[in-house]
KOLDRENKE-656533 format. One record per residue (C-alpha): x negated, y negated, z negated; residue in one letter. Coordinates in steps of 0.001 Angstrom, whole numbers, padded with zeros to 6 digits, always signed. Example, Ala and Ser with C-alpha at 12.3 -4.5 7.8 and 13.67 -1.06 7.14 Angstrom:
// residues 2
-012300+004500-007800A
-013670+001060-007140S
END
This chain:
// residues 731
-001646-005428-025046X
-003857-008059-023081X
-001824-010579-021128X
-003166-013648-019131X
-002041-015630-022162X
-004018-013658-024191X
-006965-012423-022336X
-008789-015912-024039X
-007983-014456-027429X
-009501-010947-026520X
-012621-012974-025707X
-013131-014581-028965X
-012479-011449-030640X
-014911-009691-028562X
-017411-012563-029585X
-017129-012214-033605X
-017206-008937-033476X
-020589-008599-031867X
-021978-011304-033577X
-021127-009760-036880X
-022407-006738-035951X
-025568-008487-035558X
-025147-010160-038765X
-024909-013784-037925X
-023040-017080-038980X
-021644-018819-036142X
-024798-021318-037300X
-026970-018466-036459X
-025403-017907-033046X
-025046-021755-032283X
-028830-022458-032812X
-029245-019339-030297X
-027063-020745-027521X
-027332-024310-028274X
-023776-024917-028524X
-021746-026846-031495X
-020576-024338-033801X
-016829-026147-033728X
-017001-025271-029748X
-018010-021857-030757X
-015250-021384-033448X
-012388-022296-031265X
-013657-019990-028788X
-013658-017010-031266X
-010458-018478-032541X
-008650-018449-028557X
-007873-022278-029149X
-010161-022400-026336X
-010853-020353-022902X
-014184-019706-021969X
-015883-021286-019173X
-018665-019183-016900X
-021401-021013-018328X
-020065-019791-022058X
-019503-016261-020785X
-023174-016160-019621X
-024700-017660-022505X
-023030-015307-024786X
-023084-012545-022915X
-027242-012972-022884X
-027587-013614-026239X
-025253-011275-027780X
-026300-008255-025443X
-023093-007640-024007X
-023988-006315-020882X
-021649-007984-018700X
-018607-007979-020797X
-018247-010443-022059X
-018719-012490-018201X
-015729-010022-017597X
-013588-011090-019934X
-014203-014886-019855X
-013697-014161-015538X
-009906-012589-016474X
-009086-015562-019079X
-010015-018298-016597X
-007031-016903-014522X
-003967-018805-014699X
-000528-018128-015984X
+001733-017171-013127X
+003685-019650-011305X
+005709-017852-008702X
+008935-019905-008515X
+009406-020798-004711X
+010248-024289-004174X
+014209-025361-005410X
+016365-026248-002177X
+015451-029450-000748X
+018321-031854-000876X
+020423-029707-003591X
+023909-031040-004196X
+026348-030499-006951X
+026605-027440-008900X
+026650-029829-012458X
+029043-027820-014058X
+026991-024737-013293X
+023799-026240-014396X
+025384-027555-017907X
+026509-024263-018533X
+023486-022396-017915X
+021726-024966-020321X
+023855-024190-022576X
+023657-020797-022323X
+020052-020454-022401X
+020428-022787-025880X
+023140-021017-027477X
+021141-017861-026616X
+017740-019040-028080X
+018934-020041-031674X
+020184-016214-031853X
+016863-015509-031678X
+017547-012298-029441X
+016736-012105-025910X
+017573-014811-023338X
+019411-013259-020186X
+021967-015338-018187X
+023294-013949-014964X
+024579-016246-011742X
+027198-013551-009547X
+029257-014038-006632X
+030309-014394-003069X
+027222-013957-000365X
+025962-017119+000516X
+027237-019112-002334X
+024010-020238-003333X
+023102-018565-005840X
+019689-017928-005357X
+019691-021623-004779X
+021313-022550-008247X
+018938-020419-009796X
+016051-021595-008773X
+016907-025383-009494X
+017681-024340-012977X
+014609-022369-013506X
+012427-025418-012301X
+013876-027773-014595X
+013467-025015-017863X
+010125-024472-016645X
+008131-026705-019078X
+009764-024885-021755X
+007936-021591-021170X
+004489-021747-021224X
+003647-018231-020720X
+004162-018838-016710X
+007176-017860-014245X
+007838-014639-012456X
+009868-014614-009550X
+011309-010710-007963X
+013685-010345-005284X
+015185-006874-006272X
+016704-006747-002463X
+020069-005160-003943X
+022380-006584-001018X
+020300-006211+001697X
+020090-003334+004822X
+016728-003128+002526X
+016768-000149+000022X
+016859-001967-003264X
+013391-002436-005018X
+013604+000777-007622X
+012778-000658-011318X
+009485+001253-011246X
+007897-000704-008162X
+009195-003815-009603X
+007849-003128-013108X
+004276-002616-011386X
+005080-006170-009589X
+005550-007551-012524X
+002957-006278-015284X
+000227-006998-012009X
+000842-010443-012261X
+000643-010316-015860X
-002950-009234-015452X
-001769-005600-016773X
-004149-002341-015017X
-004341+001181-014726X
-000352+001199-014797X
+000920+004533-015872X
+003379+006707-013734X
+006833+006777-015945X
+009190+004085-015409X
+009596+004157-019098X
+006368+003686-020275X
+005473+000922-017671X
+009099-000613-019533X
+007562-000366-022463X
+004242-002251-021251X
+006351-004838-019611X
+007786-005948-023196X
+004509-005495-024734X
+003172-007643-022342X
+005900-010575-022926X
+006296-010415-026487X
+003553-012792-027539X
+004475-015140-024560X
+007317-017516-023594X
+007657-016709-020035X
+010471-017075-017439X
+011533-014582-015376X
+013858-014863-011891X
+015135-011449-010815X
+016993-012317-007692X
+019497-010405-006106X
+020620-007513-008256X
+022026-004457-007201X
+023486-003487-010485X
+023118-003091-014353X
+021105-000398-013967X
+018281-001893-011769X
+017849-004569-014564X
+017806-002586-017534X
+013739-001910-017869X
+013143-005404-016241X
+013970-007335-019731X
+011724-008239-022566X
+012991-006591-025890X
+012968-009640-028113X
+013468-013480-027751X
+010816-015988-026521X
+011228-015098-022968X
+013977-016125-020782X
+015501-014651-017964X
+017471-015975-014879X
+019348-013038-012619X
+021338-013739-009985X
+023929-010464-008146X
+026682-010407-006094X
+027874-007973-008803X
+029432-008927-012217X
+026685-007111-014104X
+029258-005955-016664X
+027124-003529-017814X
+024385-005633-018233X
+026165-007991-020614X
+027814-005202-023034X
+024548-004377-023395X
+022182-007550-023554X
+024603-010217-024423X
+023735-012031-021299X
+025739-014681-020824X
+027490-014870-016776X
+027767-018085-014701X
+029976-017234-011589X
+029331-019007-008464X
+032566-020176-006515X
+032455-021285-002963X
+031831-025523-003774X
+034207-027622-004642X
+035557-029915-001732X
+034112-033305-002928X
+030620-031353-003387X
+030890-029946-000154X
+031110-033459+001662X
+028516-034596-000625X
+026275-032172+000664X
+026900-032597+004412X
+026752-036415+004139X
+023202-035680+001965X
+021453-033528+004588X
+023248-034875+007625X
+021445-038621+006222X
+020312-041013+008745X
+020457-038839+011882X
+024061-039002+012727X
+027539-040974+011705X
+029899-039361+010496X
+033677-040411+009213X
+034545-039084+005526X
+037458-037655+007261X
+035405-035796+009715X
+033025-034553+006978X
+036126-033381+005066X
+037414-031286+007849X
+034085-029763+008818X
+033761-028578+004865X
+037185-026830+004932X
+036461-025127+008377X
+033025-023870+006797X
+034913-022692+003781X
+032963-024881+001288X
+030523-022271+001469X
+026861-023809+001086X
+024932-021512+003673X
+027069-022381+006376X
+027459-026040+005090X
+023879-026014+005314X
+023720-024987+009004X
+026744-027012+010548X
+024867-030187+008828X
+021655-029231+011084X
+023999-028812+014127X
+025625-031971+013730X
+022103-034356+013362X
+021541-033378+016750X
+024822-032939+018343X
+028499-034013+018067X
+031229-033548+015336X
+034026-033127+017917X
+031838-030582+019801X
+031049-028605+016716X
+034443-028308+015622X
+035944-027446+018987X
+033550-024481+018321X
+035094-023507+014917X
+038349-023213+016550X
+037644-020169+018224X
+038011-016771+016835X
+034738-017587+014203X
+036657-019457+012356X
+038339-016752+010435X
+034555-015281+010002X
+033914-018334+007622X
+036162-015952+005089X
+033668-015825+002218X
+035025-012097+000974X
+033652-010302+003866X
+030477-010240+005317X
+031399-011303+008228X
+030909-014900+007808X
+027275-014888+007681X
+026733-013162+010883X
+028883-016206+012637X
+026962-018709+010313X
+023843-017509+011769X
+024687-017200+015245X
+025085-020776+015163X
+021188-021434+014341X
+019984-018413+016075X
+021946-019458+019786X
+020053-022967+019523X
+016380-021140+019202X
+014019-021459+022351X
+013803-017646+023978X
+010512-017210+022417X
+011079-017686+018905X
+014740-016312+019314X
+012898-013256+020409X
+010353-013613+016956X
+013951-013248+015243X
+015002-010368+016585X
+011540-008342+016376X
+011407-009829+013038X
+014802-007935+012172X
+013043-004332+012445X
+011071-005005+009662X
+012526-003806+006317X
+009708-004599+003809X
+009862-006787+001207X
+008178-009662+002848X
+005720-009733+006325X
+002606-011928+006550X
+001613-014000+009496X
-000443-011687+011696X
+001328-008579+010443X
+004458-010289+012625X
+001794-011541+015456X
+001318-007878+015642X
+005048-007001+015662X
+005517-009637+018592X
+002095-009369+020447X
+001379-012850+020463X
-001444-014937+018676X
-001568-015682+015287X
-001391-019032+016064X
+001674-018483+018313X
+003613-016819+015569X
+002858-019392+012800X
+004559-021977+015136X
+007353-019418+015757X
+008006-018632+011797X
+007911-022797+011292X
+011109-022911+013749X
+012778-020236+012080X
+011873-021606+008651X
+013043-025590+010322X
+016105-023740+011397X
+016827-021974+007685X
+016819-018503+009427X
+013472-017556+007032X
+011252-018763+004222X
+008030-018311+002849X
+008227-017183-001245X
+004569-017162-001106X
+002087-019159+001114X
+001148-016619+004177X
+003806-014056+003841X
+007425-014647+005419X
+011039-012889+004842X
+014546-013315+005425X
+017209-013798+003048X
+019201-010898+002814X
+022369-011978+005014X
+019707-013243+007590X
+017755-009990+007766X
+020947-008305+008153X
+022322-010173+011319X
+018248-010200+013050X
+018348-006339+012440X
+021614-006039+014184X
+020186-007793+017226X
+016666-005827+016785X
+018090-002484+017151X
+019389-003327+020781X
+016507-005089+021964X
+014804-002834+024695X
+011448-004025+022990X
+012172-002542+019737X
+010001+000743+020346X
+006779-000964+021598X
+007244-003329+018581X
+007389-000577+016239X
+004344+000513+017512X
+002515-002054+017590X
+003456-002864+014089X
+002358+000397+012880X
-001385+000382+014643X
-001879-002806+013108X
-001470-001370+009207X
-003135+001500+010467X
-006571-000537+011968X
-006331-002607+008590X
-006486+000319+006137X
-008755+002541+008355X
-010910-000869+008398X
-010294-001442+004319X
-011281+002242+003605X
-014661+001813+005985X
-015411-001317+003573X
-014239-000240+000410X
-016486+003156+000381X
-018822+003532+003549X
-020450+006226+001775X
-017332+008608+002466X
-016893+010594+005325X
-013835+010578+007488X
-013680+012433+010413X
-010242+011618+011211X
-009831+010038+014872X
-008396+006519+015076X
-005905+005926+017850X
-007203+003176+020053X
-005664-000244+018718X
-002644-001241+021145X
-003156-003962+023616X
-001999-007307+022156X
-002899-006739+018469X
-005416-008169+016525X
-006463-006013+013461X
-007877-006988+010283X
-011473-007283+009576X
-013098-007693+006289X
-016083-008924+005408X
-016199-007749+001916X
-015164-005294-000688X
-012839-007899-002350X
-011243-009040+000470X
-010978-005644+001835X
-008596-004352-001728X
-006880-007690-001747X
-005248-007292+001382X
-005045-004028+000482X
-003225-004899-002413X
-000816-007448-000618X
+000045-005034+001802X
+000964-001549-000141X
+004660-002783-001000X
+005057-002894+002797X
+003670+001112+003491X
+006944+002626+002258X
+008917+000751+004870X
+006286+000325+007912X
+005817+004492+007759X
+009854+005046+007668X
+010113+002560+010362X
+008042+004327+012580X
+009189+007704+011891X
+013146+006357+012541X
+011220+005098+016452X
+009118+008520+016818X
+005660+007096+015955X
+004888+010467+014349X
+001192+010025+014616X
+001021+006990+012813X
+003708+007864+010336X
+001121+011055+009244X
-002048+009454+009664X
-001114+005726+008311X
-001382+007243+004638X
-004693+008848+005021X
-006713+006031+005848X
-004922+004457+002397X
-007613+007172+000792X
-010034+005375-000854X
-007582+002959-002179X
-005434+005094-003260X
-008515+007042-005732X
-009292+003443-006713X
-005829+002209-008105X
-004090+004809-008382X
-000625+003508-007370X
+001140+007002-008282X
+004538+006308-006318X
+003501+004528-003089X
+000856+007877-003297X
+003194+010074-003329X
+006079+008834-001373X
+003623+007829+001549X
+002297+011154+001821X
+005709+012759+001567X
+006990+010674+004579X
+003414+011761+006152X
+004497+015655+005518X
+007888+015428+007311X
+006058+013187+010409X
+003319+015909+011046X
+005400+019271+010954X
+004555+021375+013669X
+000942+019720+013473X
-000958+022092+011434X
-004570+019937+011480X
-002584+016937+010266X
-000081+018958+008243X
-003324+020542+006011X
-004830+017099+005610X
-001512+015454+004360X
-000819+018148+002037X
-004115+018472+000122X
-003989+014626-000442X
-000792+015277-001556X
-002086+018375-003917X
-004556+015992-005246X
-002597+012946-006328X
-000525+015401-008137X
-003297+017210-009789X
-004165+013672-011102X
-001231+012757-012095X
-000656+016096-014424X
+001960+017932-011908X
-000081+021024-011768X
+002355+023085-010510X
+002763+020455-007455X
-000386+020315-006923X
-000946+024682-006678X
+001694+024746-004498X
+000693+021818-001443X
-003824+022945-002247X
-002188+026490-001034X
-000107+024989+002178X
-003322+022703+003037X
-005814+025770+002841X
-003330+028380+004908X
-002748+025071+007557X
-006251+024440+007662X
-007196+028472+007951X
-004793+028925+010933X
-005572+026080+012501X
-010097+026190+012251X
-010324+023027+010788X
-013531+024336+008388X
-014088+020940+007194X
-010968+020386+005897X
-010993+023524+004926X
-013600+022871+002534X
-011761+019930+001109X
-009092+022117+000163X
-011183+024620-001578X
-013140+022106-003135X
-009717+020616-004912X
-008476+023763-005171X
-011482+024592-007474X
-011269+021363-009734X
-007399+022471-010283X
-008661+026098-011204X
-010571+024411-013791X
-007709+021801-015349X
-005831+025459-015236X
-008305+026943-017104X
-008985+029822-014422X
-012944+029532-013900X
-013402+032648-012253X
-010980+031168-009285X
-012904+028090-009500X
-015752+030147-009125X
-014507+031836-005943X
-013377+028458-004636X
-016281+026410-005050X
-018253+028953-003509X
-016226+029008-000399X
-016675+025539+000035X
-019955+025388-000658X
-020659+027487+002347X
-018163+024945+004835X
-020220+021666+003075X
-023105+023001+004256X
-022096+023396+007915X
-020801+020273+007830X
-023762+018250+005879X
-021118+015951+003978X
-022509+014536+001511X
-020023+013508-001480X
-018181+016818-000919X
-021683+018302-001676X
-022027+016685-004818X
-018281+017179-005992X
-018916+020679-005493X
-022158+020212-007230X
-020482+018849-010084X
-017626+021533-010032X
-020432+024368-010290X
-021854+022132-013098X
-018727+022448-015109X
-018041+026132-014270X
-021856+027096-015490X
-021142+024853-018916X
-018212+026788-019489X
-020024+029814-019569X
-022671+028670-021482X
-025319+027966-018554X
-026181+024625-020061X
-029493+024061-018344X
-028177+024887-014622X
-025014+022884-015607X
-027586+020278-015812X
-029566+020923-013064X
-026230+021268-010764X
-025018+017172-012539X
-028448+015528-012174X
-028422+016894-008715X
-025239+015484-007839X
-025420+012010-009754X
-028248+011881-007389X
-026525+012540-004128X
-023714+009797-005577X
-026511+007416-006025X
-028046+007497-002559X
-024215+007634-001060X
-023698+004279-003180X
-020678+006068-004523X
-020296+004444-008184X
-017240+006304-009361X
-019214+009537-008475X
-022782+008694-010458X
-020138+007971-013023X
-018555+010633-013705X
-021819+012851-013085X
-023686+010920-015492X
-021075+011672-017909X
-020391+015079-017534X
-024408+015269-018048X
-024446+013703-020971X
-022096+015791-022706X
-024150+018830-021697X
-027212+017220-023030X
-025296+016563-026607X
-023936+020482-026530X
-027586+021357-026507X
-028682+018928-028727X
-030852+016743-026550X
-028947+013614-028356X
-031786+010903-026672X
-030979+012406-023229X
-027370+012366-023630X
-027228+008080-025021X
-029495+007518-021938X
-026749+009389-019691X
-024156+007338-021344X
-025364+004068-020680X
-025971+004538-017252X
-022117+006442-016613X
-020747+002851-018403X
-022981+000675-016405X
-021844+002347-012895X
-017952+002491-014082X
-018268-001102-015036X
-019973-002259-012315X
-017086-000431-009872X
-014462-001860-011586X
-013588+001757-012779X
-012107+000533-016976X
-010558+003974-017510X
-014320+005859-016344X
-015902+003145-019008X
-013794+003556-022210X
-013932+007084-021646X
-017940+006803-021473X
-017597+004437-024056X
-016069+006009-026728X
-018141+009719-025931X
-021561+007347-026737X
-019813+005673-029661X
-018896+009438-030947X
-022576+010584-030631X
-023965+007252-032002X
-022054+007742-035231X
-023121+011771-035283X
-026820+010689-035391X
-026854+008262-037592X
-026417+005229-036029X
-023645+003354-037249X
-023860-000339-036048X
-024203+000823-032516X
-021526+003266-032422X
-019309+000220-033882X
-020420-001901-031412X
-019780+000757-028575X
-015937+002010-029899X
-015643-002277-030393X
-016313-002785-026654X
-014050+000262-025457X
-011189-001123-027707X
-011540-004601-025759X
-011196-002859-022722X
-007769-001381-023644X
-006402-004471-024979X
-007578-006066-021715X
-005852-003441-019874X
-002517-003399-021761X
-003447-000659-023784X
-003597-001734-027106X
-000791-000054-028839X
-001337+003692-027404X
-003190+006654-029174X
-007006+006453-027888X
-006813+002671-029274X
-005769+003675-032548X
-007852+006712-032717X
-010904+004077-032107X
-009258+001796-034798X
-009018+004403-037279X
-013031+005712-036049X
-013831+001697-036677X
END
């Protein structure tokens, strides 16, 4: 298992090991590279990360191909830091903080895991606590921080351990997640066993949620904060529990007088009875402190004595909607309306221009809005572009949003902005594919995204995804049904990319119930559905929505998708075993790819006729039909494609013996998987050249090849399932 703390060891260890498969002393390779052979050792040794100039200089002389420039690339990044900042101005809370020192001590000499929970009240701070003591425990754990709000108290659905688990191994540097909760559990404490790292898993909505978020042994410590007791959590773990109590009242004055400072005058006396009337709760301490630098004490409390006051009970909920009625009623009308429009959106977190889009304004205009809100307290920024409420304050904007005539049109303009940004992303990320889905007009007063690269293009496309899930059921709940079915088909070419199994699935499941009664979108919807369960092994799944796309796509003429279909339909056939259907598919869509002069769906089909003709022994066509089509994927530019052609070639070539044809086949499947970013295309190439290397003879190579493939897993987090020990026990 490959983590960022380790990534620097995997690149030493890929070093030796090609340099004693060339047979040299680290003099030989220091006289080569004209480096000291000390520097050289503690590189091999992980006492040191490589820089560029290393990577290349090794890379050359060693004949790594790239890999080792890849690996050097991964180990330069830097352990995660994703604490936001601790509460400006924090007050009190001493007892607390001793306590959770102590904890976290007591805890470590065990030598078990470290897991200390903060519960209580809503808005007793206890995000705030944590926070404050994670930033002074930071030093201790050098493996990084990782910060999660699980959004288990919030009109949010909570974050499900499986999206959270992907949250968290991604930041780890882990890729190619699998699909099971438990196995990406599994990866997670792989991935922080070697490490001391801290985790913050805010906002719990229960044992349950937390239960494949731990690491399995100590090193690691982690901070969670709930309004529930997490019983559960500690007959199981051990975790220690810090409960959070409204303040105590010589805190409470200590933190109005603190934040109230210089800007007004107030008697202790006054500041006594402003703390009882706001319950000693810290939120609404917090906000009556802003009111009274810029207005007066007498006015402010003449305002408690009305029917809020009771609201300020901290057992109900109540008392944060009053709390922030206060800060909202003293926003200008233009940012108060931000708020509210803000308050439809349910995702995790929004970014600047995705809320310019929400409120058709400028970018520039809704920066300046978000810095009032954030002034006011009303929002906050965990990480720099990308904005969110706190959970009480998301609940009392959506309470506001849902009455606001505007709502609709804000929906909707919401939703053509993520879908212009992935229809634009998909354009970038493979211009060789054909789409000849239609693209609502962008709504007036949005700006899209443009990209001007591939990277850029997945990165926001990678920022983005955990906001699909809610942006699609937000604009099926305001009857944006077009969006809602076509917002997950322009995620296509990301989606065969990454791979992200659940937002795949779920999208395109939300996408099915927004386009019933539409049969052309209904077939398109469910044979991307059929495919991302063929892929993920749910065969039966995927029969069952390839046989609703082709009847949709039948009844309705739509022969290109039609051919789409049949073309899936026949690669399922063949993971079936059925070649004679994939026979009669393939042939059928043959005929529609030819009307249509697509391209890639030529050579997939190409390549499906390939493998039907090697499983009946047709080697040479097989051949003819791969070469053919890893020709087609080279003039499309389509990497993944000449991959996987190249590949299936190669083993054809082997099965007839033509062992020189098949190495050459090999090389050039690795090269285009690496070069696409494509690790699980590569090992597999990798290991299938290694394999035939060893058959013919050729020892040192076929080390060298199963060596590289091994690196690869370890990179990815693989390093402890069976295809790396198979290659360990073939090494």
């Amino acid at each position: 298992m490959a983590t960022r703390e380790s990534i620097g060891e995997g690149f030493g260890h890929a070093v030796r090991t090609r340099r004693e498969a060339l047979g040299w002393s680290l003099t030989d390779l220091a006289a080569v590279v004209r480096y000291d052979k000390s520097l050289l050792s503690r590189l091999e040794n992980g006492r040191r990360k490589p820089t560029e100039q290393h990577a290349r200089a090794l890379d050359s002389a060693l004949g790594a191909e790239g890999q080792l420039i890849h690996l050097a690339r991964r180990a330069l990044v830097r352990s995660p830091a994703q604490l936001p900042a601790a509460p400006a101005r924090f007050v009190g809370r001493d007892a607390e903080l001793a306590a959770l020192n102590s904890a976290v001590r007591d805890l470590g000499d065990t030598g078990g895991p470290i897991v200390v929970t903060i519960d209580g009240p809503p808005g007793a701070g206890k995000t705030a606590l944590a926070l404050r003591f994670a930033h002074s425990i930071a030093h201790d754990y050098p493996g990084g921080q990782l910060y999660t709000d699980l959004r288990g108290h919030s009109a949010n659905d909570p974050a499900t351990p499986s999206d959270v688990l992907e949250e968290l191994l991604t930041s780890l540097g882990v890729e190619n997640l699998p699909a099971r909760l438990e196995q990406r559990a599994s990866l997670l404490r792989s991935a922080l066993a070697p490490t001391r790292t801290l985790l913050v898993l805010d906002n719990a909505a229960d044992s349950y949620q937390l239960l494949h978020l731990l690491p399995g042994i100590g090193g690691c410590a982690v901070v969670v904060t709930s309004r529930d007791r997490l019983s559960g959590l500690s007959m199981r773990t051990g975790a220690a529990r810090i409960t959070v109590a409204p303040m105590a009242a010589a805190e409470s004055v200590r933190l109005l007088a603190t934040i109230i400072g210089h800007r007004g005058s107030v008697s202790s006396d006054g500041l006594g009875e402003l703390a009882r009337r706001c319950g000693h709760l810290p939120l609404a301490l917090r906000i009556a402190a802003e009111r009274v630098a810029s207005s007066e004490l007498d006015e402010l409390l003449s305002e408690l004595d009305d029917s809020r006051l009771d609201a300020l009970d901290v057992a109900d909920a109540t008392p944060a909607r009053t709390i922030i009625s206060w800060s909202y009623g003293r926003l200008d009308p233009d940012t108060a309306r931000m708020f509210r429009l803000l308050g439809l959106h349910r995702g995790p977190y929004l970014s600047v221009a995705a809320a310019a889009a929400l409120a058709g304004v400028r970018v520039g205009a809704a920066r300046r809005f978000l810095d009032r809100l954030a002034a006011a307290h009303l929002i906050h920024n965990p990480r720099r572009g990308h904005w969110r409420f706190h959970d009480l304050v998301a609940d009392y904007a959506a309470e506001l949003a849902y009455s606001d005539p505007e709502a609709d049109a804000a929906v909707a303009r919401l939703a053509s902005w993520y879908l212009h940004g992935y229809s634009a992303a998909g354009k970038v990320i493979a211009p060789y594919r054909d789409n000849p889905l239609v693209v609502a007009d962008v709504l007036a007063d949005v700006e899209p995204p443009h990209f001007e690269s591939e990277p850029d293009a997945m990165a926001w496309c990678k920022a983005e995804l955990p906001n699909v899930l809610p942006v699609l059921r937000l604009a099926l709940r305001h009857r944006q049904r077009e969006v809602a079915w076509h917002l997950p088909l322009e995620l296509w070419s990301y989606l065969l990319l990454t791979q992200p199994w659940g937002v795949w699935i779920a999208s395109h499941q939300l996408a099915l119930e927004a386009s019933a009664g539409n049969d052309y979108a209904h077939g398109w919807v469910a044979t991307n559905l059929a495919e991302g369960y063929r892929r993920m092994g749910d065969l039966a799944g995927a029969l069952e929505h390839y046989a609703l796309g082709r009847r949709l796509r039948e009844r309705c003429g739509d022969r290109p998708g039609l051919a789409w279909s049949l073309a899936g339909s026949a690669l399922l056939a063949i993971d079936r075993g059925e070649i004679a259907e994939a026979k009669d598919y393939s042939e059928a869509a043959v005929e529609l790819f030819a009307e249509t002069a697509n391209s890639e769906g030529r050579a997939l089909l190409l390549g499906v006729l390939g493998d039907m003709q090697a499983a009946l022994g047709s080697y040479e066509e097989a051949l003819v039909s791969f070469t053919e089509a890893a020709s087609i994927m080279t003039s499309l530019g389509s990497l993944p494609g000449v991959a996987q052609m190249l590949t299936r070639s190669a083993e054809t070539h082997q099965t007839l013996g033509s062992y020189d044809a098949a190495l050459c086949d090999f090389v050039g499947a690795t090269n285009a998987a690496r070069q696409c970013g494509d690790s699980v295309a590569e090992v597999a190439a990798l290991c299938a050249y290694a394999q035939l290397l060893s058959d013919v003879g050729r020892s040192d190579e076929a080390r060298q090849a199963w060596t590289q493939a091994l690196v690869i897993l370890e990179a990815r987090g693989e390093a402890e399932d069976t295809q790396a020990a198979e290659i360990r026990a073939r090494l």
